[in-house]
Every structure is written in structure tokens, then in C-alpha cells.
C-alpha positions as CSV (number, residue, x, y, z in Angstrom):
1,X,98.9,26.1,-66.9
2,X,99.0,22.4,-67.3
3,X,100.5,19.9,-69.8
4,X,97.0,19.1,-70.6
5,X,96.0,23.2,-71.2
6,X,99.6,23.7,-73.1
7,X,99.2,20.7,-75.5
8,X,95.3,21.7,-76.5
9,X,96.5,25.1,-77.3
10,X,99.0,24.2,-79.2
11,X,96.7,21.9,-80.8
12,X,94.4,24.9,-82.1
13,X,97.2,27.4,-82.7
14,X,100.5,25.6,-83.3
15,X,99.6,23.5,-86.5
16,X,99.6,25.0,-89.9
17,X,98.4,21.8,-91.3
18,X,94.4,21.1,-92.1
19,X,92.7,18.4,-90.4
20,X,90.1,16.6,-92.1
21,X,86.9,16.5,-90.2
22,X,85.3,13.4,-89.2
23,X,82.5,11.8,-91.2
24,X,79.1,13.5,-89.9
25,X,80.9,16.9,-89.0
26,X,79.6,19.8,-90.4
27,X,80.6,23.6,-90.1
28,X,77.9,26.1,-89.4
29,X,78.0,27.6,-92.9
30,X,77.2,24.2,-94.5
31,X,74.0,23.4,-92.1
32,X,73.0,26.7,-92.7
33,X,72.7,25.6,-96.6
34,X,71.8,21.9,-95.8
35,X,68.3,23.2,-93.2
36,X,68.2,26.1,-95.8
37,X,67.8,29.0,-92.6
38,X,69.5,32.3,-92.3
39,X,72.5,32.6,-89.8
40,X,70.7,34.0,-87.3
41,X,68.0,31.5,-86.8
42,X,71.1,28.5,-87.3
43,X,73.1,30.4,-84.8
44,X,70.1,30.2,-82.0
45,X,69.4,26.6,-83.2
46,X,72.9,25.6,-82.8
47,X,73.6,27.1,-79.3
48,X,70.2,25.4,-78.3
49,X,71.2,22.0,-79.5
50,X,74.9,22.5,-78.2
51,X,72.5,23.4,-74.4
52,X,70.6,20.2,-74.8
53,X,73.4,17.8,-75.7
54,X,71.5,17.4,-79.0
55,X,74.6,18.3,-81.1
56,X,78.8,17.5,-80.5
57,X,81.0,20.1,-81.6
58,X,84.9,19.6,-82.3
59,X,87.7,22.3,-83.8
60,X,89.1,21.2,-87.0
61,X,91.9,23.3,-88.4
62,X,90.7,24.1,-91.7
63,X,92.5,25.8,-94.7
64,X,90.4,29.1,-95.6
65,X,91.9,30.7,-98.3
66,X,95.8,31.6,-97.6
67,X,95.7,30.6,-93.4
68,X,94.6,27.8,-91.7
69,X,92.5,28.3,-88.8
70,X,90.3,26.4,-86.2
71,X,86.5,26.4,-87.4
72,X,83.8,24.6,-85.4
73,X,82.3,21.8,-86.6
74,X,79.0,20.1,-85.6
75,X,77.8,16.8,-85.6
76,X,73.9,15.8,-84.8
77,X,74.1,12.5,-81.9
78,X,71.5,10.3,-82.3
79,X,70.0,8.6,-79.4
């Protein structure tokens, strides 16, 4: 692997500390309440947006409950 490869994984596995996410990220969970669909339908919505370039997504470590783990978090881009 490259320096490039070894320094992203260690980015999503090697920190124990949180990461805030950026303003206008938002994990799947919390669209799912915001569009008020099931997880199904936000799943399909999602993975059609992410196909169409409609929606960024990032990795944020975030704390859930005793471990901190990478979540993915999407933002909507506006044209």
C-alpha cells in the first residue's frame, strides 16, 4: 500500500477521538427523521443520490455509546 492508503486508514481506524461533522452533514438516521421515510426507501434514495452526484458523503468518527466509530455522513450539493 501507499502512504496515501496507510494514512486514510489510519484516519478511519486509528483515532479514538470524535470528529465533529461539518455544517450541512447529516447521518442517514437523522435524514431518515428530517424526510420522515422508513430506512429502506432512505437507503435507495441515498445510494441514488450518491449515483447521480446529487449528494457528498464524508466518514466522521463519531462517539456511539462506549466506542467511537466511522459513520457516514451526507450532505445535499446544491447546483
Amino acid at each position: 500500500m501507499k502512504n496515501k492508503d496507510l494514512e486514510a486508514l489510519e484516519k478511519l481506524f486509528g483515532k479514538a477521538v470524535a470528529e465533529k461533522p461539518e455544517k450541512g452533514f447529516y447521518t442517514r438516521r437523522e435524514l431518515q427523521k428530517m424526510w420522515n421515510t422508513s430506512e429502506p426507501i432512505i437507503s435507495r434514495k441515498l445510494s441514488a443520490a450518491l449515483k447521480n452526484k446529487l449528494v457528498e458523503m464524508r466518514m466522521y468518527r463519531v462517539k456511539s455509546g462506549m466506542v467511537t466509530r466511522p459513520i457516514p455522513h451526507y450532505r445535499v450539493i446544491s447546483k
